[in-house]
PyMOL Python script that loads the backbone (N, CA, C, O; Angstrom):
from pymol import cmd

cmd.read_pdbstr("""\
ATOM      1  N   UNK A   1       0.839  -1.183   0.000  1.00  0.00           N
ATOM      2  CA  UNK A   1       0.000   0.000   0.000  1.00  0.00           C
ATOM      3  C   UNK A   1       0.882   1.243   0.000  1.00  0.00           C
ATOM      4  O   UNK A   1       1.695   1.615   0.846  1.00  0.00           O
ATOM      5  N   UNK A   2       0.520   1.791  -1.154  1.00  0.00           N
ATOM      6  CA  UNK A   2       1.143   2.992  -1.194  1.00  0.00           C
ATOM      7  C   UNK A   2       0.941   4.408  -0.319  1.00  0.00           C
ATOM      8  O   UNK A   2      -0.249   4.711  -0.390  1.00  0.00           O
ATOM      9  N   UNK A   3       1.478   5.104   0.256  1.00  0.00           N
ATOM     10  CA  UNK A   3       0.877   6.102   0.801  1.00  0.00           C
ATOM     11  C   UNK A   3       1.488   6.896   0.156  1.00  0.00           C
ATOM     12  O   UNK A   3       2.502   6.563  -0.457  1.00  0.00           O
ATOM     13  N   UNK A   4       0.664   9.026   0.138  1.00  0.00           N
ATOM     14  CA  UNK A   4       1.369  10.017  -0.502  1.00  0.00           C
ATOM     15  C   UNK A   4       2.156  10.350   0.400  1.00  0.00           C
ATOM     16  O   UNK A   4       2.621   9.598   1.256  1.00  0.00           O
ATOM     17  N   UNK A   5       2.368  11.543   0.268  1.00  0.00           N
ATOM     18  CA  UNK A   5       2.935  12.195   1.705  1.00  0.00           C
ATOM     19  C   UNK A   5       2.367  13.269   2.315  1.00  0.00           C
ATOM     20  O   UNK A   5       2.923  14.048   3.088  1.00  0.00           O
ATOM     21  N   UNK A   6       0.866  13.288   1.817  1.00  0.00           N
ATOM     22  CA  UNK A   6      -0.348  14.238   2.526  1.00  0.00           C
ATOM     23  C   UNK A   6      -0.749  13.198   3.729  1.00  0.00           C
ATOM     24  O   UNK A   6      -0.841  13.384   4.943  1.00  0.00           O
ATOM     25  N   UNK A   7      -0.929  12.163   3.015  1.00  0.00           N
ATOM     26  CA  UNK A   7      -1.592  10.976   4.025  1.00  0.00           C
ATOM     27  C   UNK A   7      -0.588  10.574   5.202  1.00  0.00           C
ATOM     28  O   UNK A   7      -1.070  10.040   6.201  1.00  0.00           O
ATOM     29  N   UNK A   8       0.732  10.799   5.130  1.00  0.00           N
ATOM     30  CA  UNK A   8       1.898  10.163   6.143  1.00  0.00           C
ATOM     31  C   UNK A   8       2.106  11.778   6.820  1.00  0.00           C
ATOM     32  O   UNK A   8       2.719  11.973   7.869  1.00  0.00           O
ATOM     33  N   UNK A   9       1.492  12.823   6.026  1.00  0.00           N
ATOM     34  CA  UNK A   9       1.344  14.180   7.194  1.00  0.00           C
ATOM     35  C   UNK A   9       0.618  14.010   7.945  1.00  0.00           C
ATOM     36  O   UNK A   9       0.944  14.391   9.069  1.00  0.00           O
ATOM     37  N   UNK A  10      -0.763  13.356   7.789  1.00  0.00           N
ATOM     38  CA  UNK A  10      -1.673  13.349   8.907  1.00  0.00           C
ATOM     39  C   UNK A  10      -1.421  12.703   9.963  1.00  0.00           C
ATOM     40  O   UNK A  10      -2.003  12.751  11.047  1.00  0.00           O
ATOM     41  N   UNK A  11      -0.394  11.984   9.588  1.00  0.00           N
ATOM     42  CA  UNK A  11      -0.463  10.885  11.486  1.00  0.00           C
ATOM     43  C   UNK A  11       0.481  11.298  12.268  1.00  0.00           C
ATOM     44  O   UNK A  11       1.511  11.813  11.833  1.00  0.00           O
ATOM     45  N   UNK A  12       0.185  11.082  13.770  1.00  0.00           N
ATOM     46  CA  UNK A  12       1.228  11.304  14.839  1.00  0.00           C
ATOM     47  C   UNK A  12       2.221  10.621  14.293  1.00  0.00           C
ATOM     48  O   UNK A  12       2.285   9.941  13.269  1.00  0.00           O
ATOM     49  N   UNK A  13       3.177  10.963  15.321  1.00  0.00           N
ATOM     50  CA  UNK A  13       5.117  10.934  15.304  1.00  0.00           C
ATOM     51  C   UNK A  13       4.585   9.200  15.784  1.00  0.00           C
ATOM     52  O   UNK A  13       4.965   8.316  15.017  1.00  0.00           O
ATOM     53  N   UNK A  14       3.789   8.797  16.939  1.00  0.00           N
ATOM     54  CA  UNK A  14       4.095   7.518  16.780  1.00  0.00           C
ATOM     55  C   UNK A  14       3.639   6.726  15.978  1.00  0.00           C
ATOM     56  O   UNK A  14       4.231   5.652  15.868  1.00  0.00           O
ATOM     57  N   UNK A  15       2.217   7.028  14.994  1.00  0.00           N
ATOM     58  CA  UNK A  15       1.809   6.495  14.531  1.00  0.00           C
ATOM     59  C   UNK A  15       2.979   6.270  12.832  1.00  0.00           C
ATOM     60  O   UNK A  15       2.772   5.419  11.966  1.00  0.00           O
ATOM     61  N   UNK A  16       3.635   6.867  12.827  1.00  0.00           N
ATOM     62  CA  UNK A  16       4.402   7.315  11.547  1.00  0.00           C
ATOM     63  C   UNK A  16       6.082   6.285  12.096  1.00  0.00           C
ATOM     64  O   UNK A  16       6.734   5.613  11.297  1.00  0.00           O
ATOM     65  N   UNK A  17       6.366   6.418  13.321  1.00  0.00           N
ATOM     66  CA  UNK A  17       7.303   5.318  13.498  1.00  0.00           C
ATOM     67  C   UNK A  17       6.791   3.937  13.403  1.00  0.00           C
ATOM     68  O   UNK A  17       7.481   2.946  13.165  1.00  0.00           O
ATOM     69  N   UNK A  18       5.362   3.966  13.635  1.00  0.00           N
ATOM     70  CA  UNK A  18       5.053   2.097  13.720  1.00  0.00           C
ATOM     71  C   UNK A  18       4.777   2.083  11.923  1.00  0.00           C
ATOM     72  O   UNK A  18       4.134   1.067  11.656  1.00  0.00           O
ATOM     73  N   UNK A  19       4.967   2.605  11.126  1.00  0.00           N
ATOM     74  CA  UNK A  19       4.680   2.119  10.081  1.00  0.00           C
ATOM     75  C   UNK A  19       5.862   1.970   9.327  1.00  0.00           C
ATOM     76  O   UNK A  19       6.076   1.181   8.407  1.00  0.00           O
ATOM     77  N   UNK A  20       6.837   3.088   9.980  1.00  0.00           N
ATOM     78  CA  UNK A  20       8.194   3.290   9.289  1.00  0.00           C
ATOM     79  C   UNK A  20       8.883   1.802   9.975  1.00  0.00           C
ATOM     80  O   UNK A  20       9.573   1.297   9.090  1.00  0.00           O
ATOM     81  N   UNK A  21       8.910   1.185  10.896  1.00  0.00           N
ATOM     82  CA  UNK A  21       9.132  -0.203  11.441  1.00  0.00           C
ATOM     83  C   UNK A  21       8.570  -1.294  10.317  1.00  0.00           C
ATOM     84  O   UNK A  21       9.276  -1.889   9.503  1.00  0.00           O
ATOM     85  N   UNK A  22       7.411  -1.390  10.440  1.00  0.00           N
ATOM     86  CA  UNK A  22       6.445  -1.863   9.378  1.00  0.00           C
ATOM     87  C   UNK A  22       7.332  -2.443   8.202  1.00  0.00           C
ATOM     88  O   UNK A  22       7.834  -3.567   8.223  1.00  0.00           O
ATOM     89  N   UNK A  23       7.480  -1.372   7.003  1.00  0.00           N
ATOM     90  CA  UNK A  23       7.938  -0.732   6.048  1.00  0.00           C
ATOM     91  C   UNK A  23       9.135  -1.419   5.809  1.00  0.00           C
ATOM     92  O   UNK A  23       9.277  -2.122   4.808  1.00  0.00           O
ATOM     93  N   UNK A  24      10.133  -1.244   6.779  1.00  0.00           N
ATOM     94  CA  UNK A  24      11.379  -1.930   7.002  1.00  0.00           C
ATOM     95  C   UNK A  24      11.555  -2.934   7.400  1.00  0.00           C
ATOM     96  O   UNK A  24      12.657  -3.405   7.117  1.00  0.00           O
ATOM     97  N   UNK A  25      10.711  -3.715   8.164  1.00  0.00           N
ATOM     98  CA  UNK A  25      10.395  -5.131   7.940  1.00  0.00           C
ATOM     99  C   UNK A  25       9.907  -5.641   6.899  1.00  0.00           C
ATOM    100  O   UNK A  25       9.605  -6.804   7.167  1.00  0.00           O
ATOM    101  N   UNK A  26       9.670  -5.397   5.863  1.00  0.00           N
ATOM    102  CA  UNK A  26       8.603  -5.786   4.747  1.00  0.00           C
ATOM    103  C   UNK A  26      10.021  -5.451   3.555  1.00  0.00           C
ATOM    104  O   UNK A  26      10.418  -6.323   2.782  1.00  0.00           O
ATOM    105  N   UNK A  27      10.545  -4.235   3.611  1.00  0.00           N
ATOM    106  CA  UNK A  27      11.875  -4.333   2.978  1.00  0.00           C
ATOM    107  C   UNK A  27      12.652  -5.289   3.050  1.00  0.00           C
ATOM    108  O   UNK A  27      13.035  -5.901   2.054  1.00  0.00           O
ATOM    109  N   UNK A  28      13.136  -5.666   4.694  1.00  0.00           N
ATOM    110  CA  UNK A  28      14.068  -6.813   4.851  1.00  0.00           C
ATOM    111  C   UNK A  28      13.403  -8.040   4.041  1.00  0.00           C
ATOM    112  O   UNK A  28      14.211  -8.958   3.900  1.00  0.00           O
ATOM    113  N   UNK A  29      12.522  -8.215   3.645  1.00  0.00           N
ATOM    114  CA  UNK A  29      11.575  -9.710   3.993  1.00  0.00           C
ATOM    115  C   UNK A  29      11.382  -9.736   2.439  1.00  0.00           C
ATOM    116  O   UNK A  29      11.458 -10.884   2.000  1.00  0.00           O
ATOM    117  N   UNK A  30      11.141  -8.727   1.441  1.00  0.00           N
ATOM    118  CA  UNK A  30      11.271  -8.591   0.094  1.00  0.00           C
ATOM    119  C   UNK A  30      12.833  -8.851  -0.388  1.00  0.00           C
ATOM    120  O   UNK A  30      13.191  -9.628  -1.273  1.00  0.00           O
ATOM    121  N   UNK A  31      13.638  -8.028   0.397  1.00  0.00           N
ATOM    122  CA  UNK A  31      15.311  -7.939  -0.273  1.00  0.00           C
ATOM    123  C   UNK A  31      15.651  -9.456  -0.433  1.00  0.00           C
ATOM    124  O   UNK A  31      16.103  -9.998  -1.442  1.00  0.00           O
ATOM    125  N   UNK A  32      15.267 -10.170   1.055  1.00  0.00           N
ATOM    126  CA  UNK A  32      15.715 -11.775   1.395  1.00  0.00           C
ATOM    127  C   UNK A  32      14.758 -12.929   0.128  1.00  0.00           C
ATOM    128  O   UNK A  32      15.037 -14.036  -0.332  1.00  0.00           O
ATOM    129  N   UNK A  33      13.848 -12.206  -0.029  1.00  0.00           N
ATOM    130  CA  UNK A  33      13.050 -13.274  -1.285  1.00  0.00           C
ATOM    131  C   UNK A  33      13.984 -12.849  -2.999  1.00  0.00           C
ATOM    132  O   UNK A  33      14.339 -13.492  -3.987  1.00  0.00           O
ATOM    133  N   UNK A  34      14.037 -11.723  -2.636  1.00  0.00           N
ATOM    134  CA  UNK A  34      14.747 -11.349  -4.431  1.00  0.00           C
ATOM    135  C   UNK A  34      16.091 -11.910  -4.122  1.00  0.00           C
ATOM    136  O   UNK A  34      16.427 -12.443  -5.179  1.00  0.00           O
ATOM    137  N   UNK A  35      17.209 -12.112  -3.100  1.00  0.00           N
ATOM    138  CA  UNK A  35      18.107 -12.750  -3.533  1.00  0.00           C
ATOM    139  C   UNK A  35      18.123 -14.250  -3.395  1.00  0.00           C
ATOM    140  O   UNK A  35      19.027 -15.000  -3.762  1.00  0.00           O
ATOM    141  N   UNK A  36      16.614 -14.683  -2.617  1.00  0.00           N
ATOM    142  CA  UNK A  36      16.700 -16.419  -3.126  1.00  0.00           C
ATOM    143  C   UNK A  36      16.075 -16.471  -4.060  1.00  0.00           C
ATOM    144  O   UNK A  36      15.798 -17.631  -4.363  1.00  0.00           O
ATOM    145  N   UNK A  37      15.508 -15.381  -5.020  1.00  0.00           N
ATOM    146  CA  UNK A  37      15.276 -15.878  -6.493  1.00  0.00           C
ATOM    147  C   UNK A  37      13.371 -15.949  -6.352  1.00  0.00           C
ATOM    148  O   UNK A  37      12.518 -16.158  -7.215  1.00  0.00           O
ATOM    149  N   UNK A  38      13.251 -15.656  -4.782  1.00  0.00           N
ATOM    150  CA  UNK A  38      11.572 -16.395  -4.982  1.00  0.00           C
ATOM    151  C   UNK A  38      10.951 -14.434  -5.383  1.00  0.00           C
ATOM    152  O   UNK A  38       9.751 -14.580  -5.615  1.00  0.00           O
ATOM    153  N   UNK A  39      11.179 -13.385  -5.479  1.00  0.00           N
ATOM    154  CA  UNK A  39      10.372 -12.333  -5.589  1.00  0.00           C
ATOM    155  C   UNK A  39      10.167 -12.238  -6.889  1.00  0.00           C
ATOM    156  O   UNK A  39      11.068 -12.231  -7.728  1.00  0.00           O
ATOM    157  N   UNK A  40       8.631 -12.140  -7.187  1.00  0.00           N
ATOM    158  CA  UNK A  40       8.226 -11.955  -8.881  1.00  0.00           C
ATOM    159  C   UNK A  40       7.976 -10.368  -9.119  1.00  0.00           C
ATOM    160  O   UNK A  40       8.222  -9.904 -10.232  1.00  0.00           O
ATOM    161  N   UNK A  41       7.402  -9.383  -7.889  1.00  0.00           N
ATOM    162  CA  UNK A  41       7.617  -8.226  -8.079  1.00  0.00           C
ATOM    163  C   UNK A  41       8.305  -7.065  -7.674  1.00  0.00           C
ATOM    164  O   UNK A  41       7.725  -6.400  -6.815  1.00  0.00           O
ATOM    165  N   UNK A  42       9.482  -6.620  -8.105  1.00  0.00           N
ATOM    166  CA  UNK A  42      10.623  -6.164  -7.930  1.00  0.00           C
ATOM    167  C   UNK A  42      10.970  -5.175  -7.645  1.00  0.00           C
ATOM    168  O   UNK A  42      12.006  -4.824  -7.079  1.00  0.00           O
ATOM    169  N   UNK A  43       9.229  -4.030  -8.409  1.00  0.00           N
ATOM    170  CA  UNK A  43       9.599  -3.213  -8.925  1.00  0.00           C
ATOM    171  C   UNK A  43       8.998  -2.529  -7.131  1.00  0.00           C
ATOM    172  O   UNK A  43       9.376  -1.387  -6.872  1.00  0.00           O
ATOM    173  N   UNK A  44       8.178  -3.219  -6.113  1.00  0.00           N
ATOM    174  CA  UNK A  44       7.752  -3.505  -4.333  1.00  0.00           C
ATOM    175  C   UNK A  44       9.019  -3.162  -3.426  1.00  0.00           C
ATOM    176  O   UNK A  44       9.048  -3.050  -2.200  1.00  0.00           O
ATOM    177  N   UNK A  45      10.024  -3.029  -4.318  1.00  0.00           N
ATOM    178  CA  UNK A  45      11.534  -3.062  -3.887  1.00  0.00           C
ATOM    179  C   UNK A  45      11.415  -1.500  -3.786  1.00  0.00           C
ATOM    180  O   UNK A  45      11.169  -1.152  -2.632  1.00  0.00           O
ATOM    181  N   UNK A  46      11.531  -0.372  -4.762  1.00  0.00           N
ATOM    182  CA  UNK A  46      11.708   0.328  -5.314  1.00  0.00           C
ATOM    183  C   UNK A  46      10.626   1.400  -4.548  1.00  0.00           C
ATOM    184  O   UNK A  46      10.961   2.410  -3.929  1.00  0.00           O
ATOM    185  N   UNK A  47       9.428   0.973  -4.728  1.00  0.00           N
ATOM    186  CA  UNK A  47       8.470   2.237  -4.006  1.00  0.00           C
ATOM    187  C   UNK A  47       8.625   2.177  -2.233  1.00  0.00           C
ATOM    188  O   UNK A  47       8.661   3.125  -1.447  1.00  0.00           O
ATOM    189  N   UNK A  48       8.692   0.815  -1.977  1.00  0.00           N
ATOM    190  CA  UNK A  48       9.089   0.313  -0.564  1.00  0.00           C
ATOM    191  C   UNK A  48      10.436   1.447   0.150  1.00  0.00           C
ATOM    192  O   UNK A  48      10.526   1.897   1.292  1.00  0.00           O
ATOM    193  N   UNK A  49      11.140   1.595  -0.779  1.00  0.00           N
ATOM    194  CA  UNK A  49      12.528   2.271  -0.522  1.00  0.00           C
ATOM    195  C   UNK A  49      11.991   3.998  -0.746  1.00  0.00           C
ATOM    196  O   UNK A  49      12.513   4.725   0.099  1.00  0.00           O
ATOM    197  N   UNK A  50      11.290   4.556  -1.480  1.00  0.00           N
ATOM    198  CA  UNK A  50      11.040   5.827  -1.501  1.00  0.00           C
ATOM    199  C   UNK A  50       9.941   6.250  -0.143  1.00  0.00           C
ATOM    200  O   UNK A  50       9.814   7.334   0.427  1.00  0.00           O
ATOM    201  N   UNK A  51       9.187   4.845   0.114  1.00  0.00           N
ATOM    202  CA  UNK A  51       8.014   5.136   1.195  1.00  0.00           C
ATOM    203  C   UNK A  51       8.615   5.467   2.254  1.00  0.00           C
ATOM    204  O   UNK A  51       8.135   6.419   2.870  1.00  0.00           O
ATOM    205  N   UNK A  52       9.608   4.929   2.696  1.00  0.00           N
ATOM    206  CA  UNK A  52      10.456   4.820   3.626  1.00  0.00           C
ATOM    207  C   UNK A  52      11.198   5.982   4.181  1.00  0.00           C
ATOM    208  O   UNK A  52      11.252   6.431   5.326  1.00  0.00           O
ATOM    209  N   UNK A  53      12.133   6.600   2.308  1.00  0.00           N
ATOM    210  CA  UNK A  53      12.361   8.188   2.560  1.00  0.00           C
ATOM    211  C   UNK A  53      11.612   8.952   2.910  1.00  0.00           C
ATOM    212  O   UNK A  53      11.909   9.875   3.668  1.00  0.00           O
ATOM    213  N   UNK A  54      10.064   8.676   2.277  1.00  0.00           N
ATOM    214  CA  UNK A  54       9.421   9.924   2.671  1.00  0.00           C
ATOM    215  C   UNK A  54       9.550   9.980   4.008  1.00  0.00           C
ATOM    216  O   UNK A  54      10.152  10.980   4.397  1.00  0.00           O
ATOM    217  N   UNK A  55       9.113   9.093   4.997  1.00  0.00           N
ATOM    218  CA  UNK A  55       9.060   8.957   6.555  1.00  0.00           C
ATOM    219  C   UNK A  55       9.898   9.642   7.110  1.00  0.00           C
ATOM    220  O   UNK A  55       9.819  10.642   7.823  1.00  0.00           O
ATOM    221  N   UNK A  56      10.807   8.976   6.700  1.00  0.00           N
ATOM    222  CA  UNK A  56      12.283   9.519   7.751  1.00  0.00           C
ATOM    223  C   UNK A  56      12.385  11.087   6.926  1.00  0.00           C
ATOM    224  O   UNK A  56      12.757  11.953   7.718  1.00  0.00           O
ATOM    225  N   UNK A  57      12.228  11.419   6.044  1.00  0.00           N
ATOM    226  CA  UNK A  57      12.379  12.684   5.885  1.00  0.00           C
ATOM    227  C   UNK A  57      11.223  13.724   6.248  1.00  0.00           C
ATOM    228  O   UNK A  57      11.379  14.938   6.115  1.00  0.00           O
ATOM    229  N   UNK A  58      10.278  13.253   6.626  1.00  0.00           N
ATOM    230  CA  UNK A  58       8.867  14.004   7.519  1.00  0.00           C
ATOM    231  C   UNK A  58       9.317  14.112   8.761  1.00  0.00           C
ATOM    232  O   UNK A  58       9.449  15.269   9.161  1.00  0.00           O
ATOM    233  N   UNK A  59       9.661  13.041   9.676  1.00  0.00           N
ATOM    234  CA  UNK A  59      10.272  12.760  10.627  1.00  0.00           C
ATOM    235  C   UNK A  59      11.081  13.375  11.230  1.00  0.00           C
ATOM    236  O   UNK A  59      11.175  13.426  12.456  1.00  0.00           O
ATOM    237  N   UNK A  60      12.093  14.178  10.048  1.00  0.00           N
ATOM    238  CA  UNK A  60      13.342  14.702  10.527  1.00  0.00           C
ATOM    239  C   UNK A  60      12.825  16.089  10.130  1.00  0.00           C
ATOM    240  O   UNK A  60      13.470  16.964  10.707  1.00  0.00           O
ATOM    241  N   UNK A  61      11.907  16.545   9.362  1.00  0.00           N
ATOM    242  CA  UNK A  61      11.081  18.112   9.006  1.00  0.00           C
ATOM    243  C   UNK A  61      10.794  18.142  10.217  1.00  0.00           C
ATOM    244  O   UNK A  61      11.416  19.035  10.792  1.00  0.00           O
ATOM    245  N   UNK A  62       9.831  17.305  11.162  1.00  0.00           N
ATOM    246  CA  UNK A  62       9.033  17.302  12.295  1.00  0.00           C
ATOM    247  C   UNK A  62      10.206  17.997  13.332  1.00  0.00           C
ATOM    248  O   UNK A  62       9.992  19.132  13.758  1.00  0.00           O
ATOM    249  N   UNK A  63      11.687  17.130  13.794  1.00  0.00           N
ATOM    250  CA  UNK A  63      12.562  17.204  14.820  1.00  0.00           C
ATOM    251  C   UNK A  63      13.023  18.781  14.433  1.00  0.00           C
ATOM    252  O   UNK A  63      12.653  19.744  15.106  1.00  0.00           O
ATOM    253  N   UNK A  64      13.529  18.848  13.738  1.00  0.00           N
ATOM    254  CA  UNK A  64      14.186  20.468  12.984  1.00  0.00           C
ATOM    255  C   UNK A  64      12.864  21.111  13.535  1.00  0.00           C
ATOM    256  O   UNK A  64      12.920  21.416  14.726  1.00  0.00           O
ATOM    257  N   UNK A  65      11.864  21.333  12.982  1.00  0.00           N
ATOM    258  CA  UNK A  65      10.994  22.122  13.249  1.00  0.00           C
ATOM    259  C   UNK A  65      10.367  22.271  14.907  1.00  0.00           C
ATOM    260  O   UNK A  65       9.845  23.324  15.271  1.00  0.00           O
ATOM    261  N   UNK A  66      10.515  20.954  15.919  1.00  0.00           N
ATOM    262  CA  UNK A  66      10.417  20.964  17.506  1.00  0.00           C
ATOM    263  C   UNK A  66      11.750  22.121  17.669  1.00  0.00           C
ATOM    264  O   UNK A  66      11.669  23.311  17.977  1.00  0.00           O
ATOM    265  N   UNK A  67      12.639  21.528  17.433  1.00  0.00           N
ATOM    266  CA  UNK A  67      14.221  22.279  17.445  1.00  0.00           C
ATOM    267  C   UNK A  67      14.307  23.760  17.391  1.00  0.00           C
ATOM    268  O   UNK A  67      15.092  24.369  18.117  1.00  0.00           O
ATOM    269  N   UNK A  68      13.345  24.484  16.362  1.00  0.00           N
ATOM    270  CA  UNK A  68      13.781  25.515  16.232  1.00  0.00           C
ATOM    271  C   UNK A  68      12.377  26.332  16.952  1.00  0.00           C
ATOM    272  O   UNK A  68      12.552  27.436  17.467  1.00  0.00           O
ATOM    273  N   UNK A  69      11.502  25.929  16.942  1.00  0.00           N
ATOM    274  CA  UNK A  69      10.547  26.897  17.927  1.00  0.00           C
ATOM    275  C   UNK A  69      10.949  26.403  19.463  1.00  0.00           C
ATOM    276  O   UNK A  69      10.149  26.815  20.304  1.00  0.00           O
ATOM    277  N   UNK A  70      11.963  25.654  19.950  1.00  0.00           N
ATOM    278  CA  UNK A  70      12.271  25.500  21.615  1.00  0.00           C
ATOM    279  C   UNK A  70      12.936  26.579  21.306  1.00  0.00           C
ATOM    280  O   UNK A  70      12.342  27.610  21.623  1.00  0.00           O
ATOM    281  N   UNK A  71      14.759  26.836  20.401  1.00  0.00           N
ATOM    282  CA  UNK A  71      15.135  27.678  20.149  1.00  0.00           C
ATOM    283  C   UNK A  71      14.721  29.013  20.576  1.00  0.00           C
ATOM    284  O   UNK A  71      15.117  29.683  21.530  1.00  0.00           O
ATOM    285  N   UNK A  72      13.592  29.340  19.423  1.00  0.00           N
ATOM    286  CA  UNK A  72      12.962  30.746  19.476  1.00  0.00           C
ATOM    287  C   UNK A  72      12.586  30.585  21.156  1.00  0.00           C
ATOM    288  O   UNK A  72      13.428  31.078  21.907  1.00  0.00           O
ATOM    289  N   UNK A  73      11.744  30.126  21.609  1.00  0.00           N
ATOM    290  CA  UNK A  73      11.032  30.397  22.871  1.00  0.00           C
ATOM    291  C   UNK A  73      12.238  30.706  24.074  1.00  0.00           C
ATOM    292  O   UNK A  73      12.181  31.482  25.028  1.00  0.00           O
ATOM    293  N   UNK A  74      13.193  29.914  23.700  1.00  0.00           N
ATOM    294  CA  UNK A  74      14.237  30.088  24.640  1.00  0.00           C
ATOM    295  C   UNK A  74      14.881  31.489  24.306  1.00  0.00           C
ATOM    296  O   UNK A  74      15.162  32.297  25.191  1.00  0.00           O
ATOM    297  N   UNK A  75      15.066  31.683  23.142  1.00  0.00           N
ATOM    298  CA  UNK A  75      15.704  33.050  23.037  1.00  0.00           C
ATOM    299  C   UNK A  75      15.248  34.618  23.289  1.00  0.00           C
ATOM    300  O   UNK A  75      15.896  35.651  23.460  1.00  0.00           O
ATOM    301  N   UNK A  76      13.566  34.264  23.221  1.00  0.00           N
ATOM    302  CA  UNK A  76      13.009  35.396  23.153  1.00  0.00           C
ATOM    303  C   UNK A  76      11.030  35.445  23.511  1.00  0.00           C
ATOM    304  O   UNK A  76      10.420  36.513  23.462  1.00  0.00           O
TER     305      UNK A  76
END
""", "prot")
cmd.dss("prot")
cmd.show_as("cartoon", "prot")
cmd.util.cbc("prot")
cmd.orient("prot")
């Protein structure tokens, strides 16, 4: 299941780590079938690996962005 990255905006920080877990289990578990030869769709490899960026790169928008309004509040 594909998600955009409107749909992976809407969920909490934990709800967005249990899928990013998810995700990466399902990576490991695809990578291990394509090198015993048993994966017929490959291409599960490929969006699996961008779904993933998106996360961790929402993830890390999210931390930067906690980061810099403590910042501000602390400064002023």
């Amino acid at each position: 299941m594909m998600s955009t990255t409107s749909d992976l905006r809407s969920l909490s920080d934990q709800e967005l780590l249990s899928r990013l877990e998810e995700n990466r289990h399902e990576l490991f578990t695809l990578r291990f079938r394509h090198a015993t030869g048993q994966l017929e769709n490959t291409s599960r490899l490929g969006s699996l690996r961008r779904e993933i960026a998106r996360m961790t790169t929402l993830l890390r928008e999210r931390e930067i962005a906690a980061a810099e309004a403590l910042e501000a509040h602390a400064n002023g």
